[in-house]
N, C-alpha and C positions, 0 to 999 in steps of 0.2 A: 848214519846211526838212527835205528828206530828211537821213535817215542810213544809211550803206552799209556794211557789216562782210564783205571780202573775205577767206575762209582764214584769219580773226585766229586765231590760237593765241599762250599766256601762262604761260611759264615761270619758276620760282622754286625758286632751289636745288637745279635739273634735274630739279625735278617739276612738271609737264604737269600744270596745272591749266585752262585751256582750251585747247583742240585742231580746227580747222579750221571756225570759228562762219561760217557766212555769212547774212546777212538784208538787207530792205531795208526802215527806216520809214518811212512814209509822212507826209509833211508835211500838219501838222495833225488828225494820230492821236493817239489815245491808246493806247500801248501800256504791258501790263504785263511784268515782270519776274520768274519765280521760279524755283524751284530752287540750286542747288549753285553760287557763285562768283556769284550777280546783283551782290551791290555792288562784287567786281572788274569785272566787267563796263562799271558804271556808270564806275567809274574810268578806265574806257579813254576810256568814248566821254569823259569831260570832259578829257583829257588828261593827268590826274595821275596816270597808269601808261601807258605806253608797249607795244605790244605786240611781240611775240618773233618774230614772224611774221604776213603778211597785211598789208592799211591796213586804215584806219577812215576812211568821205568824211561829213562833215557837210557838205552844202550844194554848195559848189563847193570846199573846202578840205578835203583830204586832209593828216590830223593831223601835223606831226614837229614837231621841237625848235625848227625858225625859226617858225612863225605860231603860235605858243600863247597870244601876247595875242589876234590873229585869234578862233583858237577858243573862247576863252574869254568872247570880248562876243557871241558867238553860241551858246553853253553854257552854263547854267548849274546847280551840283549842289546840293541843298536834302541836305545828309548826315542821319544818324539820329543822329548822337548830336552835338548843337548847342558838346559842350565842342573836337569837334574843329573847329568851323567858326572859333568866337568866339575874339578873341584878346585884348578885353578884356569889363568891366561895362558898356563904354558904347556904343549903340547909334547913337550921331554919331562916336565915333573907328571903328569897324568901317566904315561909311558909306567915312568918307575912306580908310580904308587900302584899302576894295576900290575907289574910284576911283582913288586912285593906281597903282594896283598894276597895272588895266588901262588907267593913260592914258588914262582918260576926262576929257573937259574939252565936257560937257554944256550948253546954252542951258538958263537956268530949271529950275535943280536944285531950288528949293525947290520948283515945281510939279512936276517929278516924285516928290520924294518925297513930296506928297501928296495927287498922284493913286495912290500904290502902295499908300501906309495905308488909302486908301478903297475899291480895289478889293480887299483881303483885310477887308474890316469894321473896322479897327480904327481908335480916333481919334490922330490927331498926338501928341498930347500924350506917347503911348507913347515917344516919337522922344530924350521929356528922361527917361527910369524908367531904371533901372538893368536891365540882364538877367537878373542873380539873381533878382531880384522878381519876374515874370512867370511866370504857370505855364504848364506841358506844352504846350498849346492854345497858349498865347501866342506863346510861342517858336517854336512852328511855322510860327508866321503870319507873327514877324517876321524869318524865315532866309527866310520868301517874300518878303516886305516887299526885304531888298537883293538878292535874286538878281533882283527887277523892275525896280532902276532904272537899270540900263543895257538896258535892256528885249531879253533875247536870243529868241533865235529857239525855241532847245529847252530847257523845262527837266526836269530831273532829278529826282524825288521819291526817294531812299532809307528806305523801311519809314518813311513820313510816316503812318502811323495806329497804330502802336506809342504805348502809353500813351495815347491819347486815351480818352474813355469814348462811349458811342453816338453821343449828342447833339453831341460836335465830328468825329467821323468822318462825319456826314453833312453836319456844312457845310462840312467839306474838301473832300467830294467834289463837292459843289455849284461850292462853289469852281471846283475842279478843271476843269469840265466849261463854268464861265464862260471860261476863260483859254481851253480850245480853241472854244467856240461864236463867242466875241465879239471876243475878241483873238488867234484864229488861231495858239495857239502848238501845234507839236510837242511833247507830254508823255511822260514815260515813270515808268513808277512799279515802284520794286523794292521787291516785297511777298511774304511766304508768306499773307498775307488773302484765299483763293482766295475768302471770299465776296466782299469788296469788288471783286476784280478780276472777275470775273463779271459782275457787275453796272455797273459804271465802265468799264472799257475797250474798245478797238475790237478790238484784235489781242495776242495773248499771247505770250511768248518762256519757253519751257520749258527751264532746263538741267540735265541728267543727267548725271554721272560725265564734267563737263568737255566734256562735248558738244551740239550743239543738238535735243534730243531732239525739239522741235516749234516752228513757228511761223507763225501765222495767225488766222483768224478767232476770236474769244475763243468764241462761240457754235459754232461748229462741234465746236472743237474738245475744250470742256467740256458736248459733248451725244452725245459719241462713248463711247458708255459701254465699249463693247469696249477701246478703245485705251487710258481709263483705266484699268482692273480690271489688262488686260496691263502697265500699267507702273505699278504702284503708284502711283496717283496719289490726290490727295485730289479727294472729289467736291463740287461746292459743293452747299450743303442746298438751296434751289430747286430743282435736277435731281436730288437724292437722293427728295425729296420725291414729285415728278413719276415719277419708277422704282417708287418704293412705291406708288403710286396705280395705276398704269396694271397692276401685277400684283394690284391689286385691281378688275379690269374697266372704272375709271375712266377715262377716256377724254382725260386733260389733255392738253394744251400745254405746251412750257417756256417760261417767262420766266425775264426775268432781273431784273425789278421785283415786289417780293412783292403788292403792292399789286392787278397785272396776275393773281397767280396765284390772290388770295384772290376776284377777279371769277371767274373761271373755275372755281374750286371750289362755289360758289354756284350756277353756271350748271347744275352737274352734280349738285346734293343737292337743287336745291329741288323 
């Protein structure tokens, strides 16, 4: 499902915190998120901030105050910090309250919710544990767990690899990268992880001092060395890397799979 952000600008206490954002996401992309106001951002598109100026089109439904159940079974936000999502310890009353809440009245809920524990890895059994119990990694999987079982069209990751340690940041992204291959969803991920976003996404969304500093090919645009150095930007280490080698007469390629570049460094020492 596309998303369309016409002239959105986003005011607060008559300070101009975004100011004339336009872009179009592409259905069944993965796009990331960084910069200055991303999780505003995200708040827009899910509809829990309203913009000051501009629309905002997910799909065929151009966001206001009458269709936000609409938007809302077609949105979904996975937030960063889980105390704001959860409204209790128990992981069957949250369940019902986000079905009530968008009048969903679903065929065969209990196989949806356990085809959703099966596609993030985790067993049923989680469905009876308490929320407290569960660690970092857990939680994460289980704020995917209900944002899936009304099964929307876009979802939302807010800084989803915060506190994770290597080893769950890779099966996130795996994850991740299932939901758009297999299950065709529109993903958008707000991260300052320029390495993960490099390496994970299709198209990038840069914001600067309230403005849309860049937006496009994630590759293009983190292999543009000039346009980063010009705008302070951070470089991902893959192409840091690939800069230092090539000023040492080495002849690399950029990837954006390390695995891809440790082939190619081989290629060129042995």
């Amino acid at each position: 499902m596309e998303i369309i952000l016409k002239n959105v600008g986003y005011r607060y206490k008559n300070k101009k915190l975004l100011d004339r954002i336009n872009f179009k996401i592409e259905s069944n992309h993965i796009t990331g998120i960084t910069g200055e106001y991303k999780t505003l951002l995200c708040e827009l598109i899910d509809a829990l901030k309203f913009p000051s100026t501009g629309s905002i089109t997910v799909g065929n439904l151009e966001i206001n105050s009458e269709n936000l159940c609409q938007v809302r079974k077609e949105v979904a936000l996975v937030t960063q910090n889980p105390k704001e999502q959860f409204f209790t310890d128990s992981l069957k009353e949250e369940m019902e309250f986000l079905i009530s809440r968008l009048n969903y009245h679903p065929k065969n809920l209990s196989k949806k919710i356990s085809q959703a524990f099966t596609m993030v890895g985790l067993e049923e059994s989680y469905f009876q544990k308490p929320i407290s119990t569960l660690s970092t990694g857990e939680i994460k999987l289980v704020q995917i767990v209900l944002s899936l079982i009304y099964n929307p069209s876009i979802i939302i990751l807010d800084e989803p690899f915060v506190e994770l340690d290597y080893q769950k940041q890779k099966k996130l992204t795996h994850f991740i990268k299932v939901l758009q291959e297999k299950y065709h969803k529109t993903i958008l991920i707000s991260s300052n992880h320029i390495n993960l976003l490099y390496e994970l996404v299709d198209d990038i969304i840069i914001l600067k001092k309230g403005h849309l500093l860049a937006f496009g090919n994630v590759l293009e645009i983190y292999q543009d060395i000039p346009f980063l150095i010009e705008n302070e930007l951070e470089i991902p280490d893959l192409v840091r890397f690939t800069m230092l080698a090539r000023k040492k007469k080495i002849k690399l390629s950029f990837h954006r799979d390390i695995r891809d570049l440790i082939k190619d460094v081989y290629k060129h020492v042995s």
